[in-house]
N, C-alpha and C positions, 0 to 999 in steps of 0.2 A: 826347448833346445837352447845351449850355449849359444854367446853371441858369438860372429863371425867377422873378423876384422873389415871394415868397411875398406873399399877402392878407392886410394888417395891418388892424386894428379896434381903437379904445380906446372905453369906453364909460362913464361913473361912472354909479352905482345906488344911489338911494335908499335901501340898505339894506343888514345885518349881513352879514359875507364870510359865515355860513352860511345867510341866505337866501340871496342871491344865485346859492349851489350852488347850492340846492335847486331853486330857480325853474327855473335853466338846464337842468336833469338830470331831476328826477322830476315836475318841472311843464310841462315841454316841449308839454305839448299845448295849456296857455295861452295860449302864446304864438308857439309856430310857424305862419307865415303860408301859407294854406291853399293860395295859389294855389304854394306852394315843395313841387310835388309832382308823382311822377314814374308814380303810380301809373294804372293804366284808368280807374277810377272814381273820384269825387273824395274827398279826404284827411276821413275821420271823426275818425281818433284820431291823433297822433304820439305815439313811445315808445324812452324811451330806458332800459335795463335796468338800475340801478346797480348794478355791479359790472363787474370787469375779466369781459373775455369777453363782456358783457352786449349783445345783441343794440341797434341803432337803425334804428326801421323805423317804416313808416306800416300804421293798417288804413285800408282804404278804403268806402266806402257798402255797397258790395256783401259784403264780408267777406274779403276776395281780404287777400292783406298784400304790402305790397312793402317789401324791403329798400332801406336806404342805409347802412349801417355795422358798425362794432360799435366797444364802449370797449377802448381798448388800454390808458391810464393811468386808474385811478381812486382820486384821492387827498383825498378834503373835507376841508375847506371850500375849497382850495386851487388846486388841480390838474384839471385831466380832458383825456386825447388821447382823441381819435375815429380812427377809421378811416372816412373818405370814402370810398366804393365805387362811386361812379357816375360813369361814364365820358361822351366828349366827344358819346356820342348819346343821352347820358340816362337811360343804365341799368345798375341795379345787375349788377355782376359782384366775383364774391367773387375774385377774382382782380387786379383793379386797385384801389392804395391811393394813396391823397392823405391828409394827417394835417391834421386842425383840434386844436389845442391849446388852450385857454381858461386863462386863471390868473385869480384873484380875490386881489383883493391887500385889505384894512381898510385903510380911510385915515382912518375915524373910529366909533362905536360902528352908525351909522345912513350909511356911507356907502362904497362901496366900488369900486376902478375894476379894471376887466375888459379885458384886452387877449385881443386873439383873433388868432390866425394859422391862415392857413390854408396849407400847406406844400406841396412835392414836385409842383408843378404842372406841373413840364418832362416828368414822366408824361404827361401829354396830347398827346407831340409835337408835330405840327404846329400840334392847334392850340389848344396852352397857349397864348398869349398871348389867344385871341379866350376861350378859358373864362376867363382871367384877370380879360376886362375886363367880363365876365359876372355873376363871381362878387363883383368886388370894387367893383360896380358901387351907387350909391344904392339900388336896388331889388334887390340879391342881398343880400350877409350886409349890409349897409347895414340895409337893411328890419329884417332878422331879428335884429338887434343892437336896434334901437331899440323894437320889439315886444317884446323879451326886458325891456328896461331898464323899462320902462313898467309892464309885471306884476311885476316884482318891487318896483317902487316904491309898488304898491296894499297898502293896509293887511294882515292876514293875514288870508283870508277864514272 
């Protein structure tokens, strides 16, 4: 299959490239938007494990956990690949990967811009283009870029 143009994202943040890791990675549940869940019961916690290998999953109300990922690249303040594991009907399979890349780049001591891609979408065959327009959509990683930028630009609590 033809490739499918990957899900591109820039965002600047109020803050130090090692906040802005941190916020993205080990704070994740600040800021991920509740209704960006795939689980039965509704999203309590998000969690993303730091370290290469480190599991990305939701717990849910009930105590149930649903996967969506794992970290494939783990490199702070800098770097982090994910592994996207959920497929065009919603659900996690450790056997289907789409890769979200994040880099964090200092553009001053208090300020730093975040480009996000989200990659490999012609995985979805037929219908990459409607996940496309899904994912890359105001209300997909749109939402969850702007919620991320927003808590990491709050003081440190």
């Amino acid at each position: 299959m033809s490739s499918v143009e990957p899900v591109r994202k820039r965002v600047m943040v109020a803050a130090s490239q090692e906040r802005a890791f941190q916020v993205f990675t080990e704070g994740i549940d600040r800021w991920w938007p509740r209704q960006h869940h795939i689980g039965k019961s509704p999203l309590a916690r998000a969690v993303l494990e730091p370290r290469p290998g480190g599991r990305w999953y939701a717990v849910c109300q009930d105590g149930s956990q649903c996967d969506t990922g794992k970290v494939l690249i783990w490199d702070p303040p800098r770097r982090l690949v994910l592994a996207w594991q959920i497929t065009a009907q919603w659900q996690f399979d450790p056997s289907f990967v789409t890769e979200v890349e994040v880099t964090f780049t200092a553009e001053a001591p208090r300020r730093t811009r975040v480009d996000f891609e989200h990659r490999d979408l012609e995985r979805y065959g037929p219908k990459a283009e409607e996940i496309r327009k899904m994912i890359g959509a105001p209300e997909g990683w749109g939402l969850t870029l702007e919620k991320f930028a927003e808590t990491a630009a709050e003081p440190n609590p």
